[in-house]
C-alpha positions in Angstrom: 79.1 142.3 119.9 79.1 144.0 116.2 82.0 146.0 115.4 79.2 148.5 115.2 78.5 148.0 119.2 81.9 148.4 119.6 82.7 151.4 117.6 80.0 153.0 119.9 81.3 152.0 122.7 84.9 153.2 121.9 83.5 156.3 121.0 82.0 156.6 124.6 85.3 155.9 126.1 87.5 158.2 124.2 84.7 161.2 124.6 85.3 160.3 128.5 89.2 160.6 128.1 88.7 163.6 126.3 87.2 165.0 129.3 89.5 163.9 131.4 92.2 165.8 129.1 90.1 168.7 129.5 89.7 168.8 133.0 93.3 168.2 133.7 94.7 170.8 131.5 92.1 173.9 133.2 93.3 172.4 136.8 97.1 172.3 135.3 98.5 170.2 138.2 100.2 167.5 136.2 103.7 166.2 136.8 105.9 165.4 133.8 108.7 163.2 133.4 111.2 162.1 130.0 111.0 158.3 128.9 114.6 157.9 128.0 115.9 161.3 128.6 113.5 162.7 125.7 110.2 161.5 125.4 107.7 163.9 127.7 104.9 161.7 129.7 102.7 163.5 131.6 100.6 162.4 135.2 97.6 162.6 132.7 98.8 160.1 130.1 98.6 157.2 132.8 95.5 158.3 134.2 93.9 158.2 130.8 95.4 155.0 129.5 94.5 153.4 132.9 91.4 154.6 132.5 90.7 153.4 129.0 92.4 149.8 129.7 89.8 149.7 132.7 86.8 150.4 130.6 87.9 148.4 127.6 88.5 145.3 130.7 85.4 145.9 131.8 83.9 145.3 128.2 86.3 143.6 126.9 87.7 141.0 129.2 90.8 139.0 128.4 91.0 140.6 124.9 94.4 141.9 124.2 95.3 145.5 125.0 98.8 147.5 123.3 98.9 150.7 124.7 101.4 153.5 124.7 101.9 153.9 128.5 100.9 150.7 130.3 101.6 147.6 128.0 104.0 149.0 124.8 106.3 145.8 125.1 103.6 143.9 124.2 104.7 144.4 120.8 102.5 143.4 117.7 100.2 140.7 118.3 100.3 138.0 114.5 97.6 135.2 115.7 94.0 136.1 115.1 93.0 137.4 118.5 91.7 140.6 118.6 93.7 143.2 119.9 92.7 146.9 120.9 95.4 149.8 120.3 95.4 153.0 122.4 97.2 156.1 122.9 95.4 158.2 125.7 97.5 161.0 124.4 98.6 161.5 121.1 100.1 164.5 121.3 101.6 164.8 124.5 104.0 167.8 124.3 101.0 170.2 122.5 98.9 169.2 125.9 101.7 170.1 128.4 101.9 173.6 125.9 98.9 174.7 126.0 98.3 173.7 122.4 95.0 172.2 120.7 96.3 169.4 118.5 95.9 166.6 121.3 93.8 163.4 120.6 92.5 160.5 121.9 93.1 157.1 119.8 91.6 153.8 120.1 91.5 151.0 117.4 90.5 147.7 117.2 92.3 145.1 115.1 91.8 141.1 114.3 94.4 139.3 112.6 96.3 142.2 112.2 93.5 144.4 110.2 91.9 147.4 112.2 88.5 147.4 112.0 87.3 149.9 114.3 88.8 153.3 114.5 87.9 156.3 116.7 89.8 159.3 117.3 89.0 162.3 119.5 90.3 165.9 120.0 88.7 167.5 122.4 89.8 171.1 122.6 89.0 170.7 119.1 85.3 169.3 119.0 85.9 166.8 116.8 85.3 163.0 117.0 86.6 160.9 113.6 85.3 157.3 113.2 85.6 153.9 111.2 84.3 150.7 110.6 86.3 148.7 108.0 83.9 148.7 104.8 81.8 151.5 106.0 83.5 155.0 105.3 84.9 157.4 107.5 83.0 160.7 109.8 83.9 163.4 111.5 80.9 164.0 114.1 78.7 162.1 112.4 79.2 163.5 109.1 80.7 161.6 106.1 84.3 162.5 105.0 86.6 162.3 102.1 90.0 162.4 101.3 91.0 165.0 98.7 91.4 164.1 95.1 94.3 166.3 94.2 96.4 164.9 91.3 100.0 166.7 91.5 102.6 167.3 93.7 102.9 171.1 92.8 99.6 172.3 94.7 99.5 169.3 97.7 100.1 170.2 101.3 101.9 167.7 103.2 101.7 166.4 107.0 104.5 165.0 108.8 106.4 164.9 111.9 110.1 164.1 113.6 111.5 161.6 116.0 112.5 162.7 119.6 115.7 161.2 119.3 117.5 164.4 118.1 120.3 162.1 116.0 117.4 160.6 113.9 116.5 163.7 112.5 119.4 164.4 110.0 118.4 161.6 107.6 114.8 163.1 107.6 115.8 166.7 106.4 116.8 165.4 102.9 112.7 164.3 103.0 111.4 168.1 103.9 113.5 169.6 101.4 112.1 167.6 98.8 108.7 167.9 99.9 109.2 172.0 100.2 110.5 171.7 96.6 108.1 169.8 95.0 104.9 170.3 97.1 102.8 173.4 98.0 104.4 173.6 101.8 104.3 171.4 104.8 102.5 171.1 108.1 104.2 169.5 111.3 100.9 169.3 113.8 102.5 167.3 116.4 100.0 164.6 116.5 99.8 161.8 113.8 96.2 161.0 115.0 94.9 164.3 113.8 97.3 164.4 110.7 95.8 161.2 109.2 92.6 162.4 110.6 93.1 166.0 108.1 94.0 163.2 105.5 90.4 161.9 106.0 88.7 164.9 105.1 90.8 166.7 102.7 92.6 169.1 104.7 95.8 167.8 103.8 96.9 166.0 100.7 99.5 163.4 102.1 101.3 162.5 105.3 104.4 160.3 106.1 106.2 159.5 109.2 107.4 156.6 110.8 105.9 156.2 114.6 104.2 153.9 116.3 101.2 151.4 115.9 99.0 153.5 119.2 99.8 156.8 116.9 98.3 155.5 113.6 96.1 152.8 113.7 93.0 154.6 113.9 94.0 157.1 112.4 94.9 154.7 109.1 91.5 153.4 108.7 89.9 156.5 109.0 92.0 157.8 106.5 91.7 154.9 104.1 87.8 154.5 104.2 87.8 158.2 103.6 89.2 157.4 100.4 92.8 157.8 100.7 95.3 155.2 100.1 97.6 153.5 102.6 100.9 152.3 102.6 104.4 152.5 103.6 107.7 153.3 101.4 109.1 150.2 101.9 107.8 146.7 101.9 107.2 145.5 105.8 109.0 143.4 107.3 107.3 139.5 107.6 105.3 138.5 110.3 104.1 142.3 110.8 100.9 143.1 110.3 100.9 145.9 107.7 97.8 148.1 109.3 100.1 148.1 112.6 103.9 148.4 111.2 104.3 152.4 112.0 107.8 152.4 110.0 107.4 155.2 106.8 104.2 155.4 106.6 102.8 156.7 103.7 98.9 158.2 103.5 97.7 160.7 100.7 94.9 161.1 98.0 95.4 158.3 95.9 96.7 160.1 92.5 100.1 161.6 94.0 101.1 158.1 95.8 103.0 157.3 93.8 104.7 160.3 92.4 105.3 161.3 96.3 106.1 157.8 97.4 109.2 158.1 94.4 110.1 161.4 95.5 110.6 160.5 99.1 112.7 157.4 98.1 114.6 159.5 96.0 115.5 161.5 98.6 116.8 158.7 101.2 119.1 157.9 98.3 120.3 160.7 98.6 119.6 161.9 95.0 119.8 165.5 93.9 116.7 166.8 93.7 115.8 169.6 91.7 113.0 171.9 91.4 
């Protein structure tokens, strides 16, 4: 099968998520429980990912499957076999609130590199797509990543661990970004914020989560234009289009200047305005 085939065929499945998403949140009879005290997983997260994992089975069978709800101790797979990457939710606490940024995100990756990418919101409408080399849509239509060129004017995406004691660290980041930058956006789903990435609507993003949040996302982002990358070098052995650790996606002439900015501020630097 071409990764064409199988972009249409992951599109097909997340649309039928979507609708699952949909349906569940007009009947609202979902339970809800906390992975490790803090994380929210809803009834409807399982039901989707075992949907997905069914379908992609069906398709698909034997090739690997990472998945936020039924198989994320798989961790990443190195070798060369291909290996699909799904969160049926991303954006699990705007769903159980009533709120719009939700998506549906399923990537395919060999040897590490995505090469399929499909990401749908459905109380949004939209459906963003990629195929590695090809360039990046929105509902069929062609997208591009902004091509701001200073910090002064960007708006910046980004989001915060659950664990409340990890969030300290990351406050030094905000205030630089809200002193240097035009203001920020926290979305609640880093799906749709690399997805806004894609076509323009924001001018970076960084966050550290993990690979089901990003990987489509990521591609969709970068064959929109942007450029992809992390703050720090990843560790070896990972794979760097599924290590979710500072992630760092914007319109390629403020990387750099935003990547410094950022590192300046884990140092713990004085930054001034």
């Amino acid at each position: 099968m071409t990764d064409a085939e199988r972009l249409a065929l992951a599109v097909a499945i997340a649309r039928e998520a979507g609708e699952m998403i949909r349906k569940a949140r007009e009947q609202q009879t979902f339970g809800h429980r906390y992975k490790q005290g803090q994380e929210l997983v809803t009834d409807v997260d399982v039901a989707v990912d075992t949907h997905i994992s069914a379908r992609l089975e069906a398709s698909f069978p034997g090739e690997a499957r990472l998945s936020e709800e039924l198989s994320p101790e798989r961790g990443v797979v190195s070798d060369d076999a291909p290996l699909w990457v799904v969160d049926p939710i991303d954006g699990t606490v705007n769903f159980a609130h009533g709120l719009h940024h939700v998506a549906v995100s399923i990537a395919w990756a060999v040897a590490g590199r995505v090469r399929v990418g499909v990401v749908h919101a459905p109380f949004l409408g939209e459906t963003f797509t990629a195929l590695a080399g090809k360039g990046a849509q929105c509902n069929e239509q062609p997208i591009q990543a902004s091509r701001i060129g200073n910090l002064e004017h960007c708006l910046v995406g980004t989001g915060f661990p659950y664990r409340r004691d990890s969030r300290p660290p990351l406050m030094r980041r905000l205030m630089a970004v809200l002193q240097h930058c035009q203001d920020v956006r926290r979305n609640g789903s880093a799906a749709l914020d690399l997805c806004d990435v894609a076509c323009g609507r924001l001018d970076a993003y960084y966050e550290s989560v993990s690979p089901w949040d990003f990987a489509a996302g990521w591609l969709i982002a970068r064959e929109a234009g942007a450029r992809t990358g992390h703050l720090y070098p990843c560790p070896a052995g990972f794979p760097e289009d599924l290590y979710g650790e500072n992630l760092l996606v914007t319109s390629p002439g403020i990387h750099r200047e935003l990547g410094e900015l950022l590192r300046r501020a884990d140092a713990g630097e004085v930054v001034q305005c």
